[in-house]
C-alpha positions as CSV (number, residue, x, y, z in Angstrom):
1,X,1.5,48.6,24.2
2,X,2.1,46.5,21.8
3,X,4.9,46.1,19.0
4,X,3.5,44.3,16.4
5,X,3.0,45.5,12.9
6,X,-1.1,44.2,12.7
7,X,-3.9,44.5,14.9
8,X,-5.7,42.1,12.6
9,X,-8.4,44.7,12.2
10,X,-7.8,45.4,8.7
11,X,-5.4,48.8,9.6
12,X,-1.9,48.8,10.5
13,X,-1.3,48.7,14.7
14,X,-0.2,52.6,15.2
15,X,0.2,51.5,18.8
16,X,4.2,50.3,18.4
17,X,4.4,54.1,16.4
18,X,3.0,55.6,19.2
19,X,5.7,53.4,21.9
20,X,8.4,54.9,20.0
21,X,7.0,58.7,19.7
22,X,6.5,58.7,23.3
23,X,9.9,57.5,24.1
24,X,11.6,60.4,22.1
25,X,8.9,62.6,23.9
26,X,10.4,61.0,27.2
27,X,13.7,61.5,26.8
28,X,13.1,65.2,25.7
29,X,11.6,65.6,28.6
30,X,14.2,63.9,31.0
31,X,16.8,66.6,29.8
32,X,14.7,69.9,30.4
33,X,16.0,72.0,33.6
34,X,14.3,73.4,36.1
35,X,16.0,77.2,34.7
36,X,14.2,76.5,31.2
37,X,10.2,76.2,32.5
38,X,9.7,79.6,31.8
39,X,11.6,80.4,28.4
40,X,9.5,80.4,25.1
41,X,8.2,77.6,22.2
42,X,8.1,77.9,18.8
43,X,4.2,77.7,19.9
44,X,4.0,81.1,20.9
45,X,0.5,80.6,23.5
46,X,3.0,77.9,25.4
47,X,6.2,78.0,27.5
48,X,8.0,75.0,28.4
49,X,5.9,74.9,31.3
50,X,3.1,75.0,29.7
51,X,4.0,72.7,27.2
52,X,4.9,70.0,29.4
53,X,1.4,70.1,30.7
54,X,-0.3,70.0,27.4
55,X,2.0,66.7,25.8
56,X,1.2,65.3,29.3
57,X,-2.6,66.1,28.5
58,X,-2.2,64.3,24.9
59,X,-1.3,61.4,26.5
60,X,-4.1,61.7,28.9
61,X,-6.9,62.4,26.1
62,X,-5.2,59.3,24.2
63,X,-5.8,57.3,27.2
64,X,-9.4,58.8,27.7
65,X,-10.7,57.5,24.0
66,X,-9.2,54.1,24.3
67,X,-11.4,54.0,27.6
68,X,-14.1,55.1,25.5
69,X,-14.1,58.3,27.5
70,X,-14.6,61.9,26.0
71,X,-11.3,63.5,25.8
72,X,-12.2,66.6,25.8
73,X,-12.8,66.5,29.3
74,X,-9.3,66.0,30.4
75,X,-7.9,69.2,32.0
76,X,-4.3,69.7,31.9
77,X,-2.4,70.1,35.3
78,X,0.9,71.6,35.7
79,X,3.1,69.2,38.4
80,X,6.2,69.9,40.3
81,X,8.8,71.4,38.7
82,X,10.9,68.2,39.2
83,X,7.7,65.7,38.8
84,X,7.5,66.1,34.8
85,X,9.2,62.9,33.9
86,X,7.6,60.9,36.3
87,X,4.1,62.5,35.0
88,X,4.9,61.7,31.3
89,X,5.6,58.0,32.4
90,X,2.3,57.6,34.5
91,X,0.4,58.8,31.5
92,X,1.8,57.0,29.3
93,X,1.2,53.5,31.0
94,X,-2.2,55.1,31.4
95,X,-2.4,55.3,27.6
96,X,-1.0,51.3,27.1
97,X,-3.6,50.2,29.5
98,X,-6.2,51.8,28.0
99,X,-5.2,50.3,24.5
100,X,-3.8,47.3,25.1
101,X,-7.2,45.1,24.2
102,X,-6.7,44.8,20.2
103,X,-10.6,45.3,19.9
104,X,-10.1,48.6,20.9
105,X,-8.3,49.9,17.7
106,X,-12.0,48.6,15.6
107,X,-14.0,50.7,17.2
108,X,-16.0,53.1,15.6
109,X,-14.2,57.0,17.2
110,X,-15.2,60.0,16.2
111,X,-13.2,63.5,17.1
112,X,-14.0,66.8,15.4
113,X,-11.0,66.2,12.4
114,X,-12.1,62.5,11.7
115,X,-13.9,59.4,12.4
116,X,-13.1,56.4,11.8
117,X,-11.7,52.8,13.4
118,X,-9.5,53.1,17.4
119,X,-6.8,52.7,14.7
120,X,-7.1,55.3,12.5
121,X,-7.7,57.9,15.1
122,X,-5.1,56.6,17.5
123,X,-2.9,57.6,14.5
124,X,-3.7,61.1,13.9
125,X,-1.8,62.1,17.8
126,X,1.6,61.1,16.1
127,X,2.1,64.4,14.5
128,X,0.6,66.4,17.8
129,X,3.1,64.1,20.2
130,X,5.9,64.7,17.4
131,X,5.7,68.6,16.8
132,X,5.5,69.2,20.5
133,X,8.2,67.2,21.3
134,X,10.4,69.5,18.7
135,X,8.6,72.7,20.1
136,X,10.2,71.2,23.4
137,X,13.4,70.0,22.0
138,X,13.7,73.4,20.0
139,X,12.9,75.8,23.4
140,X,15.5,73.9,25.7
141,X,18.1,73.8,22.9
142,X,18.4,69.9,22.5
143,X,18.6,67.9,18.9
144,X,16.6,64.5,19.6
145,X,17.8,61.7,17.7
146,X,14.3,61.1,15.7
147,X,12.7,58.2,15.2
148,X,12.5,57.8,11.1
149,X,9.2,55.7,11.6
150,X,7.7,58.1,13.9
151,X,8.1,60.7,11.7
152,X,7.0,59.1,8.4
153,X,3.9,58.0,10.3
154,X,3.2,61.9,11.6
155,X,3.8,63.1,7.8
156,X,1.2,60.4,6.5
157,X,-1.4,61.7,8.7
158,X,-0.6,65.2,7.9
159,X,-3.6,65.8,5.8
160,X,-5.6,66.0,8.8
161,X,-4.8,69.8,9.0
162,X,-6.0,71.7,5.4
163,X,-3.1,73.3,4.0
164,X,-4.9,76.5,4.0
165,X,-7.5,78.4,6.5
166,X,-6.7,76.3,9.8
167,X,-8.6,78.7,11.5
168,X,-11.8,77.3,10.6
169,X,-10.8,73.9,11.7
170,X,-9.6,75.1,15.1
171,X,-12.9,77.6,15.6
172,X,-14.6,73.7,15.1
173,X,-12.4,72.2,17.4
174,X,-12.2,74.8,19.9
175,X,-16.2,74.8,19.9
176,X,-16.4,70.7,20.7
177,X,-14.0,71.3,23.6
178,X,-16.1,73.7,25.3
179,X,-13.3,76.6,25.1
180,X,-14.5,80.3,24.8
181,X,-11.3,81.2,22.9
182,X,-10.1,79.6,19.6
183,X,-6.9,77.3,20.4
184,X,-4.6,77.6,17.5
185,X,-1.7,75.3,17.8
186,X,-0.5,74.8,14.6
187,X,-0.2,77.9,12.2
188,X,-0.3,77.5,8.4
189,X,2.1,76.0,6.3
190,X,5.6,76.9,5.8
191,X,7.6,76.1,2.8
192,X,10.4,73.6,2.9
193,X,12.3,72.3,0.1
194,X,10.7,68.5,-0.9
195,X,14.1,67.2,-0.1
196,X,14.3,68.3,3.7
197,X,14.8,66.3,6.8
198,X,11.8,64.7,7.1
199,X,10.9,66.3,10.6
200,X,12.2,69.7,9.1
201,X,8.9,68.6,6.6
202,X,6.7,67.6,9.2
203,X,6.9,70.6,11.6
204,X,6.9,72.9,8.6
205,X,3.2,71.4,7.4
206,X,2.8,72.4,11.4
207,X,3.6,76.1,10.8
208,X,7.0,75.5,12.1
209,X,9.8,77.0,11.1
210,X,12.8,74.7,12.1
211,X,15.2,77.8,10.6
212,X,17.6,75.1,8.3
């Protein structure tokens, strides 16, 4: 992907954001053990298992739109217990294929929480990719040295989730991806003090509670 600052499409590029989110993502997932697959998440329908599978998915749904493809037909796969890195890095130069043409990020896209330009919803995955990589951090006991930008980028795009009655928006998203049960990965809001770590803020909007 790219790592410049324009696309020249009238938005912001979010693709160098997105780089840097899936690097912290990368190395989170680099330093989970084999012991840990089975222990809980702060998102209580996934272990780290299964949570591996689903940020591997993300990056496979990313990839999927910039092909122009419907990325709600990606099914998550579960992989060796050994093979996650090496999944996360095949899907994520699946992803920068996919995007790398800058007329990509003006096209029209529309997903069940917002349509828009490539660009603008390329940029509402920064807070999924984020939160799960704390989920992940958070189950296997590691403190990620966060990427500021990353993070201000997720927290500008936070108003994609209402701050009240998510369920609604779920029961609608859940219903465009085919799925006979609601999917509700992000509870609703927990209060943080305005002056808290940024991600502290960001998972919090989530439903997280980081416990500082």
């Amino acid at each position: 992907m790219t790592s410049a600052t324009s696309s020249g499409t009238g938005h912001l590029d979010p693709r160098h954001i997105l780089d840097r989110a899936i690097a912290t993502g990368g190395s989170v997932i680099a330093r989970v053990r084999p012991d840990q697959l089975a222990a809980p998440t702060p998102c209580s329908e996934m272990d780290v298992r299964t949570m591996l599978g689903h940020l591997v998915g993300v990056l496979d749904r990313i990839a999927a739109l910039g092909r122009g493809e419907d990325p709600f037909t990606v099914i998550e796969t579960l992989v060796a217990d050994d093979g996650w890195s090496d999944a996360w890095t095949t899907s994520a130069s699946r992803a920068a294929e996919a995007w790398r043409d800058d007329d990509v990020l003006a096209q029209p896209m529309a997903l069940p929480w917002i349509q828009g330009s490539g660009a603008e919803v390329l940029a509402t995955y920064f807070s999924e990719l984020t939160v799960h990589t704390w989920d992940l951090a958070t189950a296997t006991g590691q403190q990620p040295d966060w990427d500021d930008d990353v993070v201000t980028a997720a927290l500008a795009a936070r108003d994609i989730l209402p701050a009240e009655n998510r369920r609604a928006l779920f029961e609608e998203i859940s219903a465009a991806m085919g799925l006979d049960e609601v999917a509700i990965p992000f509870a609703e809001a927990v209060q943080v003090p305005d002056d808290a770590p940024a991600i502290d803020r960001l998972v919090a909007w989530n439903g997280r509670d980081s416990g500082r």
